[in-house]
C-alpha positions as CSV (number, residue, x, y, z in Angstrom):
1,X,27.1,-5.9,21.9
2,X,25.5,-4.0,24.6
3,X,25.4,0.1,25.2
4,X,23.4,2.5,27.0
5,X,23.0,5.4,24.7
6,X,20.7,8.9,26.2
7,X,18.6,9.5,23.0
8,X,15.4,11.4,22.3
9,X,12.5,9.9,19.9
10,X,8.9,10.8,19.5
11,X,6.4,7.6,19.7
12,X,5.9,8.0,16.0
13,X,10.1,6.9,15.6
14,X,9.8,4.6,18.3
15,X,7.3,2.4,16.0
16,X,9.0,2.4,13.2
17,X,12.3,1.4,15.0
18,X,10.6,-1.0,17.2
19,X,9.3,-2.7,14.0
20,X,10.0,-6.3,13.0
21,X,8.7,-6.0,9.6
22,X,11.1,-6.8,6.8
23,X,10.1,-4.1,4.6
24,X,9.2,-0.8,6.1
25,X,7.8,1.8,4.3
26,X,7.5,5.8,5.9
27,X,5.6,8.6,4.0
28,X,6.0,11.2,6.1
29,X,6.2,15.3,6.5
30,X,9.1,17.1,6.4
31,X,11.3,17.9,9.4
32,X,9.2,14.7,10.7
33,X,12.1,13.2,11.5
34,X,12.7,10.9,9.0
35,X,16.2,10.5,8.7
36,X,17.1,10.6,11.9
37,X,14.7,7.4,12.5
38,X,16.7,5.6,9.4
39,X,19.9,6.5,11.1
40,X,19.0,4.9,14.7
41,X,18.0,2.0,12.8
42,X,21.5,1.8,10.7
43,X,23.1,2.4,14.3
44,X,20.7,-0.6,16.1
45,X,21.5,-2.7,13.4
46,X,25.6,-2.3,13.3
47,X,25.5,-3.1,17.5
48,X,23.0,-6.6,17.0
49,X,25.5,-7.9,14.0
50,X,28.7,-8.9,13.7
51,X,31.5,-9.1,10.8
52,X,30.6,-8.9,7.3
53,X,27.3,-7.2,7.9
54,X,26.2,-4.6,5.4
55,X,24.1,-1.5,5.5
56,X,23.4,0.2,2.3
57,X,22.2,4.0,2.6
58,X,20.9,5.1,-0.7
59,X,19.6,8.3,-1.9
60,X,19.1,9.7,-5.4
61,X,21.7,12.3,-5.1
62,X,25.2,12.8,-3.4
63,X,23.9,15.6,-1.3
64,X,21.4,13.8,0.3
65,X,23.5,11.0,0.8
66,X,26.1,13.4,3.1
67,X,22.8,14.3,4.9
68,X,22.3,10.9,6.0
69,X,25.8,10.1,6.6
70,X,26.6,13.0,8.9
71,X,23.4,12.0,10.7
72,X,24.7,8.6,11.3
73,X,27.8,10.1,12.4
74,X,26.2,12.3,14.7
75,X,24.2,9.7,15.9
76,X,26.8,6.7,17.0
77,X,29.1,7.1,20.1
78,X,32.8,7.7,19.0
79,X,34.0,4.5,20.7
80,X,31.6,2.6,18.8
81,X,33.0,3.3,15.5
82,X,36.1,1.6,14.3
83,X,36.7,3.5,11.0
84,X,35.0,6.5,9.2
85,X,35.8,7.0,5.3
86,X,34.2,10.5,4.7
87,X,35.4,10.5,1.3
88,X,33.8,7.5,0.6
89,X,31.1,8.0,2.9
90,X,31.6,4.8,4.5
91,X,31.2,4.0,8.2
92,X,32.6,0.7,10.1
93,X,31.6,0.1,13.8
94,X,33.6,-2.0,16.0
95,X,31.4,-5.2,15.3
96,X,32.5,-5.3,11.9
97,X,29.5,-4.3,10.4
98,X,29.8,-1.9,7.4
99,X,27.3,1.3,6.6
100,X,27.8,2.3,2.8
101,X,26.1,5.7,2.0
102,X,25.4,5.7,-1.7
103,X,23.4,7.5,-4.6
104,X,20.7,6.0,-7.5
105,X,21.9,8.6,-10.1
106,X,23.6,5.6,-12.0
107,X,21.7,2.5,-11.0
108,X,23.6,0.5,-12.8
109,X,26.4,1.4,-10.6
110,X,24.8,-0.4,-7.6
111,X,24.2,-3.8,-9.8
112,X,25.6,-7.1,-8.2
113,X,26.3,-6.7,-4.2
114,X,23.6,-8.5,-1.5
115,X,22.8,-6.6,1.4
116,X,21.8,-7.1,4.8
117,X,20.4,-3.9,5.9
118,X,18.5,-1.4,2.8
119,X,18.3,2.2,3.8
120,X,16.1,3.9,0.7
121,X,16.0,8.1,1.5
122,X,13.7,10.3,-0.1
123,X,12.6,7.0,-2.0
124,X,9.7,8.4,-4.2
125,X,12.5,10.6,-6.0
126,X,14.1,7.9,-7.0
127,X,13.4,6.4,-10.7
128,X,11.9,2.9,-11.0
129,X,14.0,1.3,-13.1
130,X,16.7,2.2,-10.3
131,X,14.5,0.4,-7.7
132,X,13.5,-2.7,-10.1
133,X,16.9,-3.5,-11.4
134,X,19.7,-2.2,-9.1
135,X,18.4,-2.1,-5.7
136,X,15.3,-4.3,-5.4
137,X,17.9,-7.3,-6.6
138,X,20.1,-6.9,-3.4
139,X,17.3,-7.9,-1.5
140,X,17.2,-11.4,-3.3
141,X,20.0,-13.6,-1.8
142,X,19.2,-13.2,1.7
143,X,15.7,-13.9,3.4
144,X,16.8,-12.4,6.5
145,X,17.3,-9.5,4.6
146,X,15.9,-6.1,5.7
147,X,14.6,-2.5,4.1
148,X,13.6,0.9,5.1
149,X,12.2,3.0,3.0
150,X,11.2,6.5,3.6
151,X,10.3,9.9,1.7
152,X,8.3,12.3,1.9
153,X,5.0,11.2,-1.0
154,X,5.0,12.1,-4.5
155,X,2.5,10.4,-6.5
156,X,1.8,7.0,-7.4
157,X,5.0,5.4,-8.1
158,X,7.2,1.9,-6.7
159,X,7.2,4.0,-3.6
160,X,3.6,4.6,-3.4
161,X,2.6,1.1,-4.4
162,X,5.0,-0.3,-1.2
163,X,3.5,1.9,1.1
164,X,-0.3,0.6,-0.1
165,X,1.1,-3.1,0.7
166,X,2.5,-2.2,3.9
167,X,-1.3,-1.3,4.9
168,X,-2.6,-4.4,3.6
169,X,-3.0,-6.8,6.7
170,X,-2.3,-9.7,4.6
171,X,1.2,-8.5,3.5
172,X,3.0,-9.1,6.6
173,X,6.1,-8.9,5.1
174,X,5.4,-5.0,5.0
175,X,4.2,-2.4,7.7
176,X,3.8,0.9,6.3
177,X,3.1,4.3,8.5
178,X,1.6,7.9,6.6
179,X,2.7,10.2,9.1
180,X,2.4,14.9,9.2
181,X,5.1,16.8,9.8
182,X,3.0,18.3,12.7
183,X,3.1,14.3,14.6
184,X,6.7,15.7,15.8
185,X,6.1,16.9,19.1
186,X,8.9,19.2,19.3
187,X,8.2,20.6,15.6
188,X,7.8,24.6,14.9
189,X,3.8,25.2,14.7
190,X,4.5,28.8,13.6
191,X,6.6,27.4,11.1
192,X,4.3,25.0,10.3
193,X,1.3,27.7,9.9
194,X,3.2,30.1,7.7
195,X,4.0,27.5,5.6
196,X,0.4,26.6,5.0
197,X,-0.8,30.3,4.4
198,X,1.9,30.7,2.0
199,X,2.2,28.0,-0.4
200,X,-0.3,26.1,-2.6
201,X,-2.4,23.6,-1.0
202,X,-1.8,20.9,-3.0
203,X,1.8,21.3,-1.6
204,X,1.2,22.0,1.9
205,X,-0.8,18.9,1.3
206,X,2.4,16.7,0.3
207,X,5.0,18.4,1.9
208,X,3.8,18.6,5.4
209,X,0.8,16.9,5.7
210,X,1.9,13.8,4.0
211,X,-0.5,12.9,1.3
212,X,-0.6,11.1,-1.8
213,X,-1.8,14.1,-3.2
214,X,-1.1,13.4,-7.4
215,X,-4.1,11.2,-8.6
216,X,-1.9,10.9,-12.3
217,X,-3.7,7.7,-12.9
218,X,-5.9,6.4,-10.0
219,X,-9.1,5.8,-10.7
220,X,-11.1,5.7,-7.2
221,X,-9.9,9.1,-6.0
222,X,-10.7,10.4,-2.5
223,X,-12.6,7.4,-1.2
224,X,-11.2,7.6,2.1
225,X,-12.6,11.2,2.9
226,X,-16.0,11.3,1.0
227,X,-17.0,7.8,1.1
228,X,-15.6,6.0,4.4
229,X,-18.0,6.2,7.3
230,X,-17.1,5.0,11.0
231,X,-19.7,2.1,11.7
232,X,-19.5,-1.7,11.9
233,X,-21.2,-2.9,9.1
234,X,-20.8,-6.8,10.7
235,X,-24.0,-4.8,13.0
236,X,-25.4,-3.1,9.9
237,X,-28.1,-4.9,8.0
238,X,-29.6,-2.6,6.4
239,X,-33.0,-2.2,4.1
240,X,-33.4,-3.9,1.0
241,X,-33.6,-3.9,-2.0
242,X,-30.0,-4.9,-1.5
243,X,-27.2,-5.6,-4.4
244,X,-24.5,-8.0,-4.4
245,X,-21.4,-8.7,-6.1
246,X,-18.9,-11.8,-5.4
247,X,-15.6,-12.4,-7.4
248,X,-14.9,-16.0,-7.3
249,X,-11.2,-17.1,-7.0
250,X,-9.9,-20.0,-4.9
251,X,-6.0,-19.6,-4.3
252,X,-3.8,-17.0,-5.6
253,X,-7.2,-13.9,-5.9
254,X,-9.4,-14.2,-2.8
255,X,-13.5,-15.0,-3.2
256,X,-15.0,-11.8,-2.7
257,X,-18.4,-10.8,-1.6
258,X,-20.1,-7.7,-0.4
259,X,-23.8,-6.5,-0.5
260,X,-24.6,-2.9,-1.0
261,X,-28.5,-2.1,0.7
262,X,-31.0,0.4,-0.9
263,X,-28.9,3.6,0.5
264,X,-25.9,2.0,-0.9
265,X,-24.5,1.2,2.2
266,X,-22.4,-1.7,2.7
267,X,-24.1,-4.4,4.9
268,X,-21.9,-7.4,4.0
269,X,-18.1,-8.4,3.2
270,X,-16.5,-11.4,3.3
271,X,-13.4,-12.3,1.9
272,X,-12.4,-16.2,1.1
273,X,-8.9,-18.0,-0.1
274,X,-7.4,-21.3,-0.3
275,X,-10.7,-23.3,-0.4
276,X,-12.6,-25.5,-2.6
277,X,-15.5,-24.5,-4.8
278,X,-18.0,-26.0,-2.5
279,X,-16.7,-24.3,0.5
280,X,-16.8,-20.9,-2.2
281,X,-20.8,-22.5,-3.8
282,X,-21.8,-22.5,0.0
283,X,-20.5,-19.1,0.7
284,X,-22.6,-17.9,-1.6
285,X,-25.8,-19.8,-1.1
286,X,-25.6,-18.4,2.2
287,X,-25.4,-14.8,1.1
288,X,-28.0,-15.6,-1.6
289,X,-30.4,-16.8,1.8
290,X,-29.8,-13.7,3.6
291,X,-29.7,-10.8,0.2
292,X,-31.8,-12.8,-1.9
293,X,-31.7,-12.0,-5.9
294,X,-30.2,-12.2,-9.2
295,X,-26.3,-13.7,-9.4
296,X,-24.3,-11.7,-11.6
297,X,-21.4,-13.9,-13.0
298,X,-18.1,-12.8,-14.0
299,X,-18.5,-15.4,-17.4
300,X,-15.5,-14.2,-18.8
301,X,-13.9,-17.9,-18.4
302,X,-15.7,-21.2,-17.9
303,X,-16.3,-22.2,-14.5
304,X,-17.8,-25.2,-13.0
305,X,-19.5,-23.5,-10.1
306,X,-21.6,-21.3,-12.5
307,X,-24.1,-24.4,-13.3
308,X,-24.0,-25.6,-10.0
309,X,-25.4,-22.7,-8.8
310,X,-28.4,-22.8,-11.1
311,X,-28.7,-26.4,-10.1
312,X,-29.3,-25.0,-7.0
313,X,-31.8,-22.8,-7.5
314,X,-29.5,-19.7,-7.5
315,X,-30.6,-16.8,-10.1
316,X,-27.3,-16.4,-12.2
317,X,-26.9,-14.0,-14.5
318,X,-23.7,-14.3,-16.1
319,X,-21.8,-11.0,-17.3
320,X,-18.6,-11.2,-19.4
321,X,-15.6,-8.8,-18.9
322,X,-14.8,-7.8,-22.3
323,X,-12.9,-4.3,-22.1
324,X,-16.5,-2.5,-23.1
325,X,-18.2,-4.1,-20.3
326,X,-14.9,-3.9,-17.6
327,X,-14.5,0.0,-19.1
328,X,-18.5,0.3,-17.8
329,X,-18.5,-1.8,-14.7
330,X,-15.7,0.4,-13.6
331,X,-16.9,3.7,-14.8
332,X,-19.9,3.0,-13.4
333,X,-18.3,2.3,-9.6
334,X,-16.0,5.8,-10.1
335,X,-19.0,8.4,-10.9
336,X,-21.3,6.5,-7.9
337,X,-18.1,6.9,-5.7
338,X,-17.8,10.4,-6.5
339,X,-21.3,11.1,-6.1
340,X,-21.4,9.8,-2.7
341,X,-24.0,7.4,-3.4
342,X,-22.0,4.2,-2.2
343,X,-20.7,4.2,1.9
344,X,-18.0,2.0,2.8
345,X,-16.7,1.3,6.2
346,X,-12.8,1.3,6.9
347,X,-12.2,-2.3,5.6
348,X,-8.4,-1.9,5.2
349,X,-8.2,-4.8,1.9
350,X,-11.3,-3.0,0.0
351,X,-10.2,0.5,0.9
352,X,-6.3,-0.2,-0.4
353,X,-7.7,-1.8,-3.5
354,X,-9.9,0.9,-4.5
355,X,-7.1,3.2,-3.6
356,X,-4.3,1.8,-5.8
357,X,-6.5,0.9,-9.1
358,X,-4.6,2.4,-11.7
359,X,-6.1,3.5,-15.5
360,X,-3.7,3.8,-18.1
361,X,-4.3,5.4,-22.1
362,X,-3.1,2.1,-24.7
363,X,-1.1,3.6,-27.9
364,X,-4.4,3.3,-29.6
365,X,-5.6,5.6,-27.0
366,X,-8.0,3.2,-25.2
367,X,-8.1,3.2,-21.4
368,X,-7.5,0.1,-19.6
369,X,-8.2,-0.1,-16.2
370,X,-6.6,-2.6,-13.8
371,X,-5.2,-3.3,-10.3
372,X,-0.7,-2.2,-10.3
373,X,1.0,-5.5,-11.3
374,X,1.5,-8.0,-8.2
375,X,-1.9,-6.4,-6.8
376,X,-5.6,-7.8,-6.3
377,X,-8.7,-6.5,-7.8
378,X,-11.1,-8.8,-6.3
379,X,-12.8,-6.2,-4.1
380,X,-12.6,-3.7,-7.1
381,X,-15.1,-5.9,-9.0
382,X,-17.1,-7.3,-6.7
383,X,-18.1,-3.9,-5.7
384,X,-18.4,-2.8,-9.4
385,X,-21.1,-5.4,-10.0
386,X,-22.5,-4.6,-6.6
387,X,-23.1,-1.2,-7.5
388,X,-24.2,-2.3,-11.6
389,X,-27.9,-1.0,-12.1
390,X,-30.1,0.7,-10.1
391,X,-33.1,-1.0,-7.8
392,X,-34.0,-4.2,-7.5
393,X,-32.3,-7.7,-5.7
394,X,-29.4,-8.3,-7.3
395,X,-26.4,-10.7,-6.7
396,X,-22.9,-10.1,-8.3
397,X,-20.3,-12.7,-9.0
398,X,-17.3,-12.1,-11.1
399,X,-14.1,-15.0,-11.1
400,X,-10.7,-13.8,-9.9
């Protein structure tokens, strides 16, 4: 079905509606424009499909719910819409397709229906087992399937976690934008700078500015301000004494390898999957030629390649991950982060792993550090041993 609609969007919407990723993920400001986008997207969707078509709209309460089902209303042409259920918050347009607005504050009431179309609102108030066991299912019948997600950020929860995939570029499933309330153009500045004189930072911070600002359980906190420099480090090379660290994986982890030089600068990153170990031996050799020094070895786990590399002349030292040693590889990695002493350029898989690494305090009230489940830590450890002792020409390897 065709229509010419006059409607107003910023750039910022556009991309996001203009999307063809099947999970999209907005962290954005308020008075961004945030629902309004979901509610173009709803509309877009009920003209391109036809009978049987259904759009879920969920937010965790019934308030916010009517917010987005007004603005739906508000947004679709009166002779496009065949019914409208306001007590049931339920809209149908003329093609048959059906928008249901709904609320998470009884997930279990959302259990057993597939969905076309998943509208999440204000997702990062929404509880995880909600997202895990009632809406993440609908999703699992249908690969043509779609979702939106969008809320303004707080913390590192489910919400957090699909944003950071949406700015991997090897999760092309998911596109993911971070956007300030000020990116509306039309937005009230005065507003805007009354709001920021009058309330805590740390809130103006989230709020309007968009930011994952609660650090409840990262590890590598504020990387990308203090330690991400604009250069091209595939034209740096640096000054030795250089340090290296590789984390050897073949299919499901990636092969990772970077080299730090004597300022602690990164000189060297290369990131390797679905090959075989002499592909991975040769990758390594050749990093070896160019930062020559000692291997260190992730020997938690017996690996082949370990004595092949001291078969060919490669210094390998091999260092096992035992919590003790994985509690000081990564301890070691936070306090030179912090300290400025490592520089990173804006590598977007190295820069989202450091970002979502997680800690959390065992009942017997160890810490255990380790990537969020369904998440790589590849880059994480071949930085750690990297970055492992001070001086000297070292080479890192750890197995994924």
């Amino acid at each position: 079905m065709s229509t010419t609609i006059n409607e107003q969007v910023h750039p910022g919407q556009q991309a996001v509606i203009e999307s063809e990723a099947r999970f999209r993920i907005l962290a954005c400001g308020r008075r961004w424009g945030k629902t309004k986008t979901c509610a173009r997207i709803a509309r877009d969707a009920a003209l391109e499909h036809g009978q049987d078509y259904l759009v879920w709209w969920v937010s965790p309460t019934y308030l916010q719910s009517d917010i987005g089902f007004r603005e739906l209303v508000k947004e679709t042409p009166d002779e496009l819409v065949l019914d409208i259920n306001r007590s049931r918050r339920r809209l149908t347009y003329v093609t048959g397709v059906r928008v249901e607005f709904k609320t998470a504050e009884k997930p279990d009431h959302l259990r057993g229906e597939g969905v076309d179309l998943l509208i999440i609102d204000e997702a990062a108030q929404i509880d995880q087992y909600a997202w895990e066991n009632a809406l993440s299912p609908t999703l699992a019948d249908n690969h043509d399937s779609r979702m939106v997600a969008i809320s303004t950020p707080r913390g590192r929860n489910f919400f957090y976690h699909m944003y950071a995939r949406g700015q991997d570029p090897d999760e092309d499933q998911y596109a993911s934008w971070n956007r300030p309330s000020t990116d509306k153009p039309w937005i009230d500045h005065e507003f805007i700078d009354e709001q920021k004189r009058t309330i805590p930072d740390r809130v103006f911070q989230q709020e309007y500015e968009a930011q994952f600002v609660d650090d409840t359980g990262g590890v590598f906190t504020g990387v990308r301000e203090r330690n991400v420099q604009d250069y091209d480090w595939r034209e740096y090379r640096g000054q030795g004494p250089w340090t290296l660290g590789v984390d050897f994986a073949r299919t499901q982890d990636w092969t990772v390898i970077t080299a730090l030089d004597n300022r602690g600068k990164l000189a060297h990153f290369d990131r390797i999957r679905d090959t075989g170990w002499p592909q991975i031996q040769a990758a390594v050799e050749r990093a070896h030629d160019r930062y020559e020094g000692e291997v260190r070895v992730d020997a938690t786990r017996d690996n082949k390649i370990v004595s092949d590399l001291e078969r060919a002349g490669i210094p390998v030292r091999p260092v096992k991950f035992t919590p003790q040693q994985k509690t000081e590889l990564i301890e070691n990695l936070a306090a030179k982060l912090e300290n400025g002493e490592i520089i990173l350029p804006d590598i977007p898989q190295l820069i989202n792993e450091l970002e979502i690494f997680e800690y959390e305090t065992t009942r017997a009230g160890n810490v255990r550090y380790q990537a969020p489940e369904g998440f790589h830590d590849d880059c994480v450890d071949s930085l750690a041993l990297a970055s492992m002792g001070g001086g000297g020409l070292n080479v890192g390897v750890a197995f994924g």
